[in-house]
C-alpha positions as CSV (number, residue, x, y, z in Angstrom):
1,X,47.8,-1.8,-17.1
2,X,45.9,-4.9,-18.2
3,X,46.0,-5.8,-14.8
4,X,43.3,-3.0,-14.1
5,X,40.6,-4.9,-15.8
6,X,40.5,-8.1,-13.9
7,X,38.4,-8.9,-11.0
8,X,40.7,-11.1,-9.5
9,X,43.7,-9.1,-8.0
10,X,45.6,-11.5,-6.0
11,X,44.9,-14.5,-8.7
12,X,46.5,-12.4,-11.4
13,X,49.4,-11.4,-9.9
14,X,50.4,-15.4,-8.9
15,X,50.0,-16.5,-12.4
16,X,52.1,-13.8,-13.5
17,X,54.9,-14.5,-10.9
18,X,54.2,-18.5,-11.8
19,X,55.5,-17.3,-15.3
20,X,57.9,-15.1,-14.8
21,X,56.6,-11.6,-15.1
22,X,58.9,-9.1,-12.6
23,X,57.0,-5.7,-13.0
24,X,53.3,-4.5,-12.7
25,X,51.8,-2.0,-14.2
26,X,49.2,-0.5,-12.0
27,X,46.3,2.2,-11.4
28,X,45.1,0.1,-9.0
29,X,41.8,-0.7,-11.4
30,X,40.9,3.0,-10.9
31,X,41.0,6.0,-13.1
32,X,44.3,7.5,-11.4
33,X,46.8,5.8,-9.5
34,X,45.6,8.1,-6.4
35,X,42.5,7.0,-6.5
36,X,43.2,3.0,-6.6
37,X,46.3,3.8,-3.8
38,X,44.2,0.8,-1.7
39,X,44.7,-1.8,-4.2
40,X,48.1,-0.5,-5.3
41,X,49.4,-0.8,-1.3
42,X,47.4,-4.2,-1.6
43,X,49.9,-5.3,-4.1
44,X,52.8,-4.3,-3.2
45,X,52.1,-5.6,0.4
46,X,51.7,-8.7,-0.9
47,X,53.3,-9.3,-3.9
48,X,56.2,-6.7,-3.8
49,X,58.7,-9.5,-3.1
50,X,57.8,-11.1,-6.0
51,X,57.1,-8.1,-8.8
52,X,58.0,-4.7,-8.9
53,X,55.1,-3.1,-8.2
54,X,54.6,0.1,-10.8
55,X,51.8,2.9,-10.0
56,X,50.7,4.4,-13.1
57,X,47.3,6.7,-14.2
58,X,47.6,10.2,-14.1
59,X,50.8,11.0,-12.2
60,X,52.9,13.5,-12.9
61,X,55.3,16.5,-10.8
62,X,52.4,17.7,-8.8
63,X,51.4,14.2,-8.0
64,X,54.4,11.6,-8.1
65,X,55.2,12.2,-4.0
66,X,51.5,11.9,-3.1
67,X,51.4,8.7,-4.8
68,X,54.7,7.4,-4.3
69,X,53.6,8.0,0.0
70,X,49.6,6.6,-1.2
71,X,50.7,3.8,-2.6
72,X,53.9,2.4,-1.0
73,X,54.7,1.3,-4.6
74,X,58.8,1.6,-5.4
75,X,58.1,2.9,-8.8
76,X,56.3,5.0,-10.8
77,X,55.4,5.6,-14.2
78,X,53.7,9.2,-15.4
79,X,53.8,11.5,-18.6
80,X,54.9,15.0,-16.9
81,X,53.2,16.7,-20.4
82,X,50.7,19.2,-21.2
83,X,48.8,20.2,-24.0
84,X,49.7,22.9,-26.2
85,X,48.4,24.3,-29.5
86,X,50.2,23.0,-32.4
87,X,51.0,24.7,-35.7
88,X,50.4,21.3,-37.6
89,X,52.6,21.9,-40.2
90,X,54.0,17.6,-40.5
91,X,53.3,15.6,-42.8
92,X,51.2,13.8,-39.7
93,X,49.2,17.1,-39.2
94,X,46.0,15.5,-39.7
95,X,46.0,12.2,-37.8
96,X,44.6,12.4,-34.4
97,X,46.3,10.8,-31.3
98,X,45.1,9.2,-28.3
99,X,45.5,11.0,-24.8
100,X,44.5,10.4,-20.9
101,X,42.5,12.9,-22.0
102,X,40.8,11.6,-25.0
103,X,41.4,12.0,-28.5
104,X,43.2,15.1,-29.4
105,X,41.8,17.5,-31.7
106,X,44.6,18.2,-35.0
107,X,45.6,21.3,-33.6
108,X,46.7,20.3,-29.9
109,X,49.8,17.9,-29.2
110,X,51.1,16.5,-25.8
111,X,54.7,17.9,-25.3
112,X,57.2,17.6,-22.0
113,X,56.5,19.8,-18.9
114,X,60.1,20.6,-18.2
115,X,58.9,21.9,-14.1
116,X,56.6,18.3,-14.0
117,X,59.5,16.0,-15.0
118,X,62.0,17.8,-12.3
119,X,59.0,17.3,-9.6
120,X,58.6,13.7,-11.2
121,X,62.6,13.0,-10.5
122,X,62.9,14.6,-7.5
123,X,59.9,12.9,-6.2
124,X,61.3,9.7,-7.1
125,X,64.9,9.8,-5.9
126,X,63.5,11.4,-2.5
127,X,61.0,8.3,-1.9
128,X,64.4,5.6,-2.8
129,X,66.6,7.5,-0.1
């Protein structure tokens, strides 16, 4: 989502087409792809000839068709995970990981939402029909 922290939209996206980049990865410089649904209809309005235009920033199941509608975009990228206490028994027990969230404390791990990825799918495959 590198794309997210420029100020120029519309100048980014040419040089990236100029060099051969096919796919965007997009919030739409906002802190979920809902939120920057503008900008990501922006872009894929007019530059979705040229790149696949790819929403990203905090979708998941409950939000994939919302977006998908928001945004126009013909792809999109999400987690479908939750957080759930973790035993820590690993020999990586102690190290701390990154999250949308923040930084998670040892005893809490992202794992698959089984229900979010089907809504994710079938969010998907409905918008490509």
């Amino acid at each position: 989502r590198a794309i997210d922290h420029v100020a120029d939209l519309d100048a980014a996206a040419r040089t990236l087409i100029e060099v051969g980049v096919a796919r965007l990865l997009t919030s739409g410089a906002a802190d979920t792809a809902l939120a920057g649904a503008g900008r990501i209809r922006h872009a894929v309005e007019v530059f979705g000839s040229s790149l696949e235009i790819v929403a990203a920033g905090g979708v998941h199941g409950g939000s994939a068709a919302d977006v998908l509608r928001a945004t126009g975009a013909p792809a999109i990228h999400g987690s479908c995970s939750r957080l759930v206490q973790s035993e820590g028994q690993g020999a990586g027990a102690s190290v701390r990981m990154g999250s949308a969230t923040g930084v998670l404390a040892e005893n809490v791990r992202s794992q698959l939402d089984p229900e979010s990825a089907r809504a994710f799918v079938m969010a998907a495959r409905s918008s490509s029909q």
